[in-house]
C-alpha positions in Angstrom: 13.1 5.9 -26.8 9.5 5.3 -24.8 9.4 3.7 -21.6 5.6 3.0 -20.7 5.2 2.8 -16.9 2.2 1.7 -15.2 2.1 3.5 -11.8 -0.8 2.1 -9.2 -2.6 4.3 -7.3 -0.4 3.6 -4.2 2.2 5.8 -5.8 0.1 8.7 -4.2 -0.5 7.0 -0.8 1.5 8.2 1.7 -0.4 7.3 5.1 0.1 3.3 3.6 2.7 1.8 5.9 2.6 -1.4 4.1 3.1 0.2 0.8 5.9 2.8 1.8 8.4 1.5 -0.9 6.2 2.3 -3.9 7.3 5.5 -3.7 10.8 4.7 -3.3 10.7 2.4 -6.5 9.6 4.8 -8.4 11.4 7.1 -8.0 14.3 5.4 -8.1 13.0 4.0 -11.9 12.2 7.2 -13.1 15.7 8.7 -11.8 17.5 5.5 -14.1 15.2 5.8 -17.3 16.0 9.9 -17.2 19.6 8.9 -16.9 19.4 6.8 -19.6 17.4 9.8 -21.4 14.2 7.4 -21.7 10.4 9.3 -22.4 8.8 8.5 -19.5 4.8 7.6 -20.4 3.2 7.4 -16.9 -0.3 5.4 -17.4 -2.6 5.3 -14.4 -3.3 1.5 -13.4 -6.4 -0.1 -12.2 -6.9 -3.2 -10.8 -8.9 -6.3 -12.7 -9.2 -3.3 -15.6 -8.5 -4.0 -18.9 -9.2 -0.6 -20.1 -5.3 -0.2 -20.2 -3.8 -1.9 -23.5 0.0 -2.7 -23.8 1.6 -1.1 -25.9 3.0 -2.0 -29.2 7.0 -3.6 -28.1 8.2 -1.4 -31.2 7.0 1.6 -29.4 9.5 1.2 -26.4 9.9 -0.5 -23.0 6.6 -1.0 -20.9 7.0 -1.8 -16.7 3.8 -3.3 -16.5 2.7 -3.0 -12.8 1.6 -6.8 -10.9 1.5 -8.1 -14.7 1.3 -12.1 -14.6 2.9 -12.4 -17.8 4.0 -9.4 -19.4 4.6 -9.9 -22.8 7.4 -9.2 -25.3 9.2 -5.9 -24.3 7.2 -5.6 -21.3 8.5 -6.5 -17.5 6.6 -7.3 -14.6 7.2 -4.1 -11.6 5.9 -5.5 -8.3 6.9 -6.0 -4.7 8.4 -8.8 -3.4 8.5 -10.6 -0.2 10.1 -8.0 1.5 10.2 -4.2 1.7 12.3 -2.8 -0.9 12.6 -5.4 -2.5 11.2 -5.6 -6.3 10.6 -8.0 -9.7 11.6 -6.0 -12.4 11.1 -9.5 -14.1 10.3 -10.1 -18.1 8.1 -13.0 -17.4 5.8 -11.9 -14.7 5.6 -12.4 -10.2 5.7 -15.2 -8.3 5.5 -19.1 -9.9 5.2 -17.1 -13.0 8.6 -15.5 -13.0 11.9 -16.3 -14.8 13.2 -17.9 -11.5 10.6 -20.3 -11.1 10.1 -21.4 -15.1 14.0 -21.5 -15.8 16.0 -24.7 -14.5 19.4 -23.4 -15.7 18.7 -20.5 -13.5 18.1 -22.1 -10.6 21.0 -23.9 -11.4 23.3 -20.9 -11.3 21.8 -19.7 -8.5 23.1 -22.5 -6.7 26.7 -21.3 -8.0 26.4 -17.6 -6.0 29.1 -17.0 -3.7 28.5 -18.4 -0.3 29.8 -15.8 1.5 27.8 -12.8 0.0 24.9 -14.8 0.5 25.6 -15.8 4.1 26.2 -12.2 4.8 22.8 -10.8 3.4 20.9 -13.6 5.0 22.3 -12.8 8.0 21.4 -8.7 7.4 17.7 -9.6 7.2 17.8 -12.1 10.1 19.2 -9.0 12.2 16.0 -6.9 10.5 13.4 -9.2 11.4 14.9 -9.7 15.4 15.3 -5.6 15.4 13.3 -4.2 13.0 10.2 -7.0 12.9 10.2 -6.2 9.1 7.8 -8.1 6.9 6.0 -7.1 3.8 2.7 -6.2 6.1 3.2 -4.8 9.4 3.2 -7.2 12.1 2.6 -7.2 16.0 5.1 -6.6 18.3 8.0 -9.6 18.7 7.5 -11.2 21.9 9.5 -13.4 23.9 8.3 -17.1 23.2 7.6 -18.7 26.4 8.6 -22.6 26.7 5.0 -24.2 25.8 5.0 -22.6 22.7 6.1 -25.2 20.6 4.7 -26.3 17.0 5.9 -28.8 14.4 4.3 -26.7 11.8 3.6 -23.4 10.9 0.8 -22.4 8.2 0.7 -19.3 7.1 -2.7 -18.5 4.9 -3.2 -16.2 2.6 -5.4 -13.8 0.7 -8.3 -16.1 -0.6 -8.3 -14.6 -3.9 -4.8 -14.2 -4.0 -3.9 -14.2 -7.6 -1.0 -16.8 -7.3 -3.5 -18.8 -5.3 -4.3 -20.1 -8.9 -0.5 -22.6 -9.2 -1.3 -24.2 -5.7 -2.1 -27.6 -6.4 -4.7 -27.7 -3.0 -7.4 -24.9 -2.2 -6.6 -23.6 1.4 -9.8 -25.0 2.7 -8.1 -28.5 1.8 -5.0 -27.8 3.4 -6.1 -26.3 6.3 -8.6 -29.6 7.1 -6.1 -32.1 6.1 -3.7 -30.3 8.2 -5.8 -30.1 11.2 -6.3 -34.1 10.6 -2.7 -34.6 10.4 -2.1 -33.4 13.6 -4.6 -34.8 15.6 -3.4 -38.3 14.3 -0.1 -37.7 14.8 -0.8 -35.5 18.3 1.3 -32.9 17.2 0.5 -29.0 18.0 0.3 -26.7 14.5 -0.6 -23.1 14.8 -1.8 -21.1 11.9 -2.3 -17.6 11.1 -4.8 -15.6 8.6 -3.7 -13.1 6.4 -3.7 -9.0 7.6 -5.1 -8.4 4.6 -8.0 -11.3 4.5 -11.7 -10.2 4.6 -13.2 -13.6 3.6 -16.1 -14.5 6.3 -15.3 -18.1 5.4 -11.8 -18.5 6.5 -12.9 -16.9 9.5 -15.2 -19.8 10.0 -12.8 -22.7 8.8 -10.1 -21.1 11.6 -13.2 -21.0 14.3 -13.3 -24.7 12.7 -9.8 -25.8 12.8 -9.3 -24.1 16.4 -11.7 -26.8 18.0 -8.7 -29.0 18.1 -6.6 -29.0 20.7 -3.8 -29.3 18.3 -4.4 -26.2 16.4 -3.8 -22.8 17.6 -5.0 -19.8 15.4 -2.4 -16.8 16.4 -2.2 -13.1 15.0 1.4 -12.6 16.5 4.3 -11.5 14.2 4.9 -14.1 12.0 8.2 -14.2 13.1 7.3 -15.4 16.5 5.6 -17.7 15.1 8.4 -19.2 12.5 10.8 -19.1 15.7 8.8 -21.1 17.5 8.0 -23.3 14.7 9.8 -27.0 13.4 8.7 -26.0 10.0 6.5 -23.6 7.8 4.0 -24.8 5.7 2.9 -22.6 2.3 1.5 -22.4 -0.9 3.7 -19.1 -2.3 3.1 -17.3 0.3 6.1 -14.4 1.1 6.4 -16.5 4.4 8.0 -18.8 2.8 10.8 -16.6 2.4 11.3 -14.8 5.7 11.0 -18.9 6.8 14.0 -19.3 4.4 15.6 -16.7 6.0 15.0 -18.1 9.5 16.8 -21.6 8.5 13.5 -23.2 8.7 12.9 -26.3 6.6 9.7 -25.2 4.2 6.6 -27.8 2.5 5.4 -26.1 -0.2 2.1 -26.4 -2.4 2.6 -24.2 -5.2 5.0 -23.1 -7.6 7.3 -19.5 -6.5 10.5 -18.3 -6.8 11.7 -19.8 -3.9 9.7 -23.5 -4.5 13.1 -24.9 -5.5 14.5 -24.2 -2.2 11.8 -26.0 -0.4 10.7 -29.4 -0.3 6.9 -29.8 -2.2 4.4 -31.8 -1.8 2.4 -33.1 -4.4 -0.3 -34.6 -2.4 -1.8 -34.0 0.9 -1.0 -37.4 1.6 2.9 -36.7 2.3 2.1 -33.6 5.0 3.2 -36.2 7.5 7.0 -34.9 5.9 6.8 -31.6 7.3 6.0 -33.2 11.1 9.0 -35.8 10.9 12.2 -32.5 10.1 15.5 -32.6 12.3 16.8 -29.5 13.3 20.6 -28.2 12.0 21.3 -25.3 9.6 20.1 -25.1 6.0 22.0 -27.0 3.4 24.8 -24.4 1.6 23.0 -25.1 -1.8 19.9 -23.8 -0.1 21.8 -20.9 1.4 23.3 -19.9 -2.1 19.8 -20.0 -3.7 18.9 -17.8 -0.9 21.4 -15.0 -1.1 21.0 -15.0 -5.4 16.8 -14.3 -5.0 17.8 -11.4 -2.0 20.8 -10.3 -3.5 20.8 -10.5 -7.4 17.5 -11.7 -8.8 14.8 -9.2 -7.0 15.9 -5.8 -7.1 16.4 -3.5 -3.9 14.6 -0.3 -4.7 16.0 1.6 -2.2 19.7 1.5 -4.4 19.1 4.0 -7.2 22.4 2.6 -8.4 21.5 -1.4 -8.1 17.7 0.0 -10.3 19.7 1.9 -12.7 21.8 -1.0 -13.9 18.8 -3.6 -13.9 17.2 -1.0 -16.1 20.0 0.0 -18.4 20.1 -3.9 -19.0 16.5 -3.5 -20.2 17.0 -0.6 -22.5 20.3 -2.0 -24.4 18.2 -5.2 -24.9 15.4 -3.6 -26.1 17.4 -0.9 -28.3 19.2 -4.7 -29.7 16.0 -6.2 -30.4 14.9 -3.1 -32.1 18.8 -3.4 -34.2 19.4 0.2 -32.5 23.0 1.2 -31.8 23.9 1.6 -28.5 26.0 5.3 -29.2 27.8 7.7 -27.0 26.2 5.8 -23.3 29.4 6.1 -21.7 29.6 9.9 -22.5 25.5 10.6 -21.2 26.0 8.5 -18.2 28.7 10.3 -17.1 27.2 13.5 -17.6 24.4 11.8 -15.8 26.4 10.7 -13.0 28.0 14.3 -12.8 24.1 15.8 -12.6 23.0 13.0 -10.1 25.9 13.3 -8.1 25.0 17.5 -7.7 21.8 16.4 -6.7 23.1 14.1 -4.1 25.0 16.6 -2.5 21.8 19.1 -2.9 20.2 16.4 -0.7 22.7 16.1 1.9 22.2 19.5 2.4 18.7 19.8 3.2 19.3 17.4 5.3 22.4 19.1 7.2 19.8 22.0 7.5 17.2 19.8 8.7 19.4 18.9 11.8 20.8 22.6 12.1 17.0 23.5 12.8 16.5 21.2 15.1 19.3 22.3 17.3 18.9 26.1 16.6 18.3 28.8 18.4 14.9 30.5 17.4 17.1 33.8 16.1 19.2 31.2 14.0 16.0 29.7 13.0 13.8 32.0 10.6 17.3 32.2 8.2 17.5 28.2 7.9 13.8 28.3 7.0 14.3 30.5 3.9 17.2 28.0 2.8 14.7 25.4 3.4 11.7 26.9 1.7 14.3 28.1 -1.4 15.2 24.2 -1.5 11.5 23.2 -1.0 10.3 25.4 -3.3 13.1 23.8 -6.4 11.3 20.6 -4.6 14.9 18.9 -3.0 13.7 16.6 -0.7 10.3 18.4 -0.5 8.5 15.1 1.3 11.5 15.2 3.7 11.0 18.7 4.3 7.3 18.8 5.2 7.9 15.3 7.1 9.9 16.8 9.5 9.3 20.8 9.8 6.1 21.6 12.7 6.3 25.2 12.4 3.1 26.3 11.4 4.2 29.2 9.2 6.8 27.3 7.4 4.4 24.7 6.1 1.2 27.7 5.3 4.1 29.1 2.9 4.8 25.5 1.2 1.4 25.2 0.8 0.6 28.4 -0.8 3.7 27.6 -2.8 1.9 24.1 -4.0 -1.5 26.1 -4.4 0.3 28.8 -7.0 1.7 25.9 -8.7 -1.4 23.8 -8.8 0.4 20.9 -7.5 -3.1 19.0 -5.6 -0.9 16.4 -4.6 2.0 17.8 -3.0 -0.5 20.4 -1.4 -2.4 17.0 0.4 1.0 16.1 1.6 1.3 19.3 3.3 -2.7 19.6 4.4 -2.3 16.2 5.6 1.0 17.2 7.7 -0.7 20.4 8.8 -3.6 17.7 10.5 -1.0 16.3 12.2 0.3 18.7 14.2 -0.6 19.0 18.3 -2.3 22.0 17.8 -4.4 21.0 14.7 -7.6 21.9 15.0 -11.1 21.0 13.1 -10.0 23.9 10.3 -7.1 22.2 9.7 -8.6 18.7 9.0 -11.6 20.4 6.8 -8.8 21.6 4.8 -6.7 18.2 4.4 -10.0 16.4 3.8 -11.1 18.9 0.8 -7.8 18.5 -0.7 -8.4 14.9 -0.4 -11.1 14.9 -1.9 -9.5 16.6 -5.1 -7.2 14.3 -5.6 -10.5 11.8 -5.9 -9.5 10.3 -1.8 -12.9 10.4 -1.5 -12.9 7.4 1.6 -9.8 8.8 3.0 -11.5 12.4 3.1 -14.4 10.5 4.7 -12.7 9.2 7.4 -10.3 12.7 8.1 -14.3 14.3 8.0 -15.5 11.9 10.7 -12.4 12.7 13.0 -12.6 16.7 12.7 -16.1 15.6 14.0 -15.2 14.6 16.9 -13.0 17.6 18.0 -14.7 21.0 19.4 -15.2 24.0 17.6 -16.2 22.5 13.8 -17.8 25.3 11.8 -21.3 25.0 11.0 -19.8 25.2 6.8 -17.5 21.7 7.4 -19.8 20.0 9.3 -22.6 20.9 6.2 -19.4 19.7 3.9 -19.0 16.1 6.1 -22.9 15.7 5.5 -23.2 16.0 2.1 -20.1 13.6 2.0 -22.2 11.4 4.1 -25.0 11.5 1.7 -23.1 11.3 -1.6 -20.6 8.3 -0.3 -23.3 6.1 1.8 -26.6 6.7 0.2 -29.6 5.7 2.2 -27.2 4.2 5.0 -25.8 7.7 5.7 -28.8 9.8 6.2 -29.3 8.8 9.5 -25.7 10.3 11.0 -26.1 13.1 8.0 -29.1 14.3 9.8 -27.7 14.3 13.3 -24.1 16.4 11.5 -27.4 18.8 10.3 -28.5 19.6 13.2 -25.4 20.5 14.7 -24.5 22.7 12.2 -27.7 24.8 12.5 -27.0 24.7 16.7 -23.8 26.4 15.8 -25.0 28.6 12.8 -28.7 28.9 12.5 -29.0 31.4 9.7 -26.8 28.6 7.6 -28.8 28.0 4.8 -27.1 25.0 3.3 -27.5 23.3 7.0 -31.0 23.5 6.3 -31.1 21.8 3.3 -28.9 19.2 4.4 -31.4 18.1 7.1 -34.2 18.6 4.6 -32.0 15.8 2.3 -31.3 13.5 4.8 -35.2 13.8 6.1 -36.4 12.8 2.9 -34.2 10.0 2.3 -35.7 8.5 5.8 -38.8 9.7 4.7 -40.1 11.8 6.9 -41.7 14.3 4.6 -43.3 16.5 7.4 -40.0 17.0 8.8 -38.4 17.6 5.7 -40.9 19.8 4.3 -40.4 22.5 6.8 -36.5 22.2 7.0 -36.6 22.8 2.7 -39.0 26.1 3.8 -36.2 27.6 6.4 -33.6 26.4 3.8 -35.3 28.5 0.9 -36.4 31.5 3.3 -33.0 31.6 4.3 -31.5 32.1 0.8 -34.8 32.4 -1.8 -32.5 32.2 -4.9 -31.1 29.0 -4.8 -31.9 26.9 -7.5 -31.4 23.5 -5.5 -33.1 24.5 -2.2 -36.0 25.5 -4.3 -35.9 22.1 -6.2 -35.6 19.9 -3.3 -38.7 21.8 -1.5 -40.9 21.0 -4.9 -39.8 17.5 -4.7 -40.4 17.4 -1.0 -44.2 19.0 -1.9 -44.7 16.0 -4.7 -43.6 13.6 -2.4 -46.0 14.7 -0.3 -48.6 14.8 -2.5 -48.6 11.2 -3.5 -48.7 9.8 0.1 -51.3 11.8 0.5 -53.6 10.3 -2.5 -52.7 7.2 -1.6 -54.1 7.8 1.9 -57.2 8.7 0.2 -57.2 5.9 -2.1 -56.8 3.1 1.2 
């Protein structure tokens, strides 16, 4: 059978921090549906695009990435609250999920075993005191001091947040009726923006709100701030969760998965609830409801094991919808098993080498790398590999390897290593950012240019490269630092024709035609047969031309 996957664009991200476990999903899906001897489909997914259409449910399963509702066959793929874990959810994300539409659900849910779910909500609580994990990376935990004290937390988020659309209030709303509420009641709230919020008018309503001496606006790790909180405050934000976690009382404002372990508010009239809480531990039906969403309902990546039998649930429904027999599974998954478990141990090895190589002698050394390159090479633990080797050599020969096999993206991932090394120099960033650049990076390459700029000793040829990049990605805006990247490319090589032409470009995009006029001549003296640099000069000349009639015409 098909298996349609939608795989976003942060699949080939590997410098995202807050993104690391799309990887890890995936990979972990595509290792259950190749068990389960699925046709993968991959499909490329853009944002707010509809150029994408689902396909037919007869033609096989579709994971249809941040999908609000799915459809029939189809199951929503997106991260949850927290890292690693993931819907893999038939009816969609959030207050449109199964969790938050299904009362008998919820009602089992409040049935889960108290004890598993005291135990994983205590895992996490160790996480966020250790590890400060959240979704989006946060600032360092700091010790609260004693005046930090507030009856309510408020967490905002993204303006345009899809699930924005099921709160019953705008944030604007709550945040001004919030501020009201405790300035009447004299009670200190602190509220946070979103990491990921560029709105310039939710900068203003915090500069707004933070007039009171009741409101604080923090960016500390959130939670710091839920620590030092009575209660948390949120529409569906993933807060809300990690508040859970906490045993903190939550007021919510919108439907979620986790609504039905809070207490909402339907009007903005009853905020005074969330000031008026008494502190004690969270009641066990809330505790149960907890462990269920972390331990059952979302999905933990990170276990290929946990993924393959969420999946394998998908497939035998599908292949009953479709009146398929299920035939001979037990007999392919243990051949499966057998494969998976030989792959296992091919992993354990490399990393057994891994640690041999660290504490090698350099003799010793050169005969691990071979076993490393071999395994690299049949690509075991290949991102592992090039994550943790720094000799120079090594990587150069895994990247050949990736060049012979045309393989752009695991070459970036060893260009980008190769930039990352002490001794990288300007050569090595020219040559991560060009591979960028292939793989259609083109603001990532931008910014690796812009750093190789800054080091010593850039060739003439990739500071040319960094200003046409200039040019092509910012237009009019760029010409000005394209112009100044020229002219340090013909100090270093003046017989560089393409330099030339550079600073006759960005010359004539600031119009200065005199300028520019003589730096198209040295271009085209420098190499006569070039097509472009001839073109430029004769629009240069034109350009010319007409300012000068209209001169004569004023």
């Amino acid at each position: 059978m098909k298996v349609f996957v939608d795989i976003p664009n942060y699949f080939w991200k590997s410098d995202d921090p807050d993104r690391a476990d799309v990887r890890t999903t995936y990979v972990s899906l595509f290792a259950a549906l190749s068990r389960l001897g699925c046709e993968i489909v991959a499909r490329p997914f853009r944002p707010y695009s509809d150029t994408l259409h689902r396909p037919d449910p007869a033609e096989g399963l579709h994971y249809a990435y941040h999908a609000r509702e799915p459809g029939p066959g189809a199951y929503c793929i997106k991260g949850a609250a927290l890292p690693d874990l993931w819907y893999l959810d038939p009816r969609g994300y959030s207050g449109w999920c199964a969790l938050a539409q299904d009362p008998a659900l919820q009602a089992r849910s409040a049935q889960y075993d108290l004890a598993a779910a005291d135990a994983v909500i205590a895992s996490y609580q160790h996480r966020f005191r250790t590890e400060n994990l959240s979704r989006y990376a946060q600032p360092g935990r700091r010790a609260a001091t004693s005046g930090e004290r507030f009856a309510v937390f408020y967490p905002l988020q993204v303006n345009n947040d899809e699930v924005l659309k099921l709160s019953r209030f705008a944030q604007f709303e709550v945040l001004e009726a919030l501020v009201q509420t405790a300035e009447r009641l004299r009670r200190p709230v602190v509220v946070k923006r979103h990491p990921l919020c560029g709105s310039d008018h939710i900068v203003q309503a915090l500069e707004a709100a933070a007039r009171s001496e009741f409101v604080t606006v923090s960016d500390a790790s959130i939670h710091d701030l839920i620590a030092s909180s009575a209660a948390v405050l949120a529409a569906n934000s993933g807060v809300g969760v990690q508040a859970l976690v906490h045993g903190k009382p939550v007021f919510t404002l919108a439907a979620s998965e986790y609504a039905h372990m809070t207490t909402p508010l339907s009007t903005l009239d009853e905020l005074d609830a969330a000031f008026d809480v008494s502190a004690g531990p969270p009641p066990e039906r809330i505790r149960r409801q907890l462990g269920f969403l972390l331990n059952e309902y979302w999905v933990n990546t990170s276990d290929e094991e946990a993924v393959f039998h969420r999946v394998r649930s998908h497939v035998e429904a599908w292949r009953a919808d479709q009146g398929l027999e299920i035939a001979g599974r037990q007999d392919e998954d243990r051949k499966r098993s057998g494969l998976l478990a030989m792959e296992r141990r091919a992993h354990d090895m490399v990393d057994h080498m891994l640690r041999l190589h660290d504490m090698a002698t350099e003799a010793d050394r050169s005969e691990i790398e071979i076993l490393l390159l071999r395994s690299y090479r049949l690509d075991v633990r290949p991102d592992l590999i090039i994550r943790r080797m720094s000799d120079r050599s090594f990587l150069t020969r895994c990247l050949s390897h990736r060049l012979k096999a045309r393989d752009e993206v695991g070459a970036g991932v060893v260009t980008g290593r190769l930039a990352e090394l002490p001794d990288a120099g300007p050569n090595d960033l020219f040559a991560h950012a060009r591979q960028l650049y292939r793989l259609g990076r083109n603001e990532d390459g931008l910014k690796v240019l812009r750093r190789m700029s800054e080091m010593d000793g850039v060739p003439a040829a990739a500071l040319t490269f960094l200003g046409r990049k200039l040019l092509t990605q910012e237009r009019a805006s760029g010409a000005e630092a394209a112009l100044a990247v020229a002219e340090r490319a013909i100090a270093v090589q003046p017989d560089l024709g393409q330099a030339h032409w550079l600073k006759a470009r960005a010359l004539f995009l600031l119009e200065r035609l005199d300028q520019a006029h003589d730096a198209a001549v040295a271009a085209v003296n420098l190499i006569p047969t070039d097509e472009t640099f001839i073109q430029l000069l004769r629009r240069i000349e034109a350009a010319r031309s007409a300012a000068g009639a209209a001169e004569g015409q004023s």
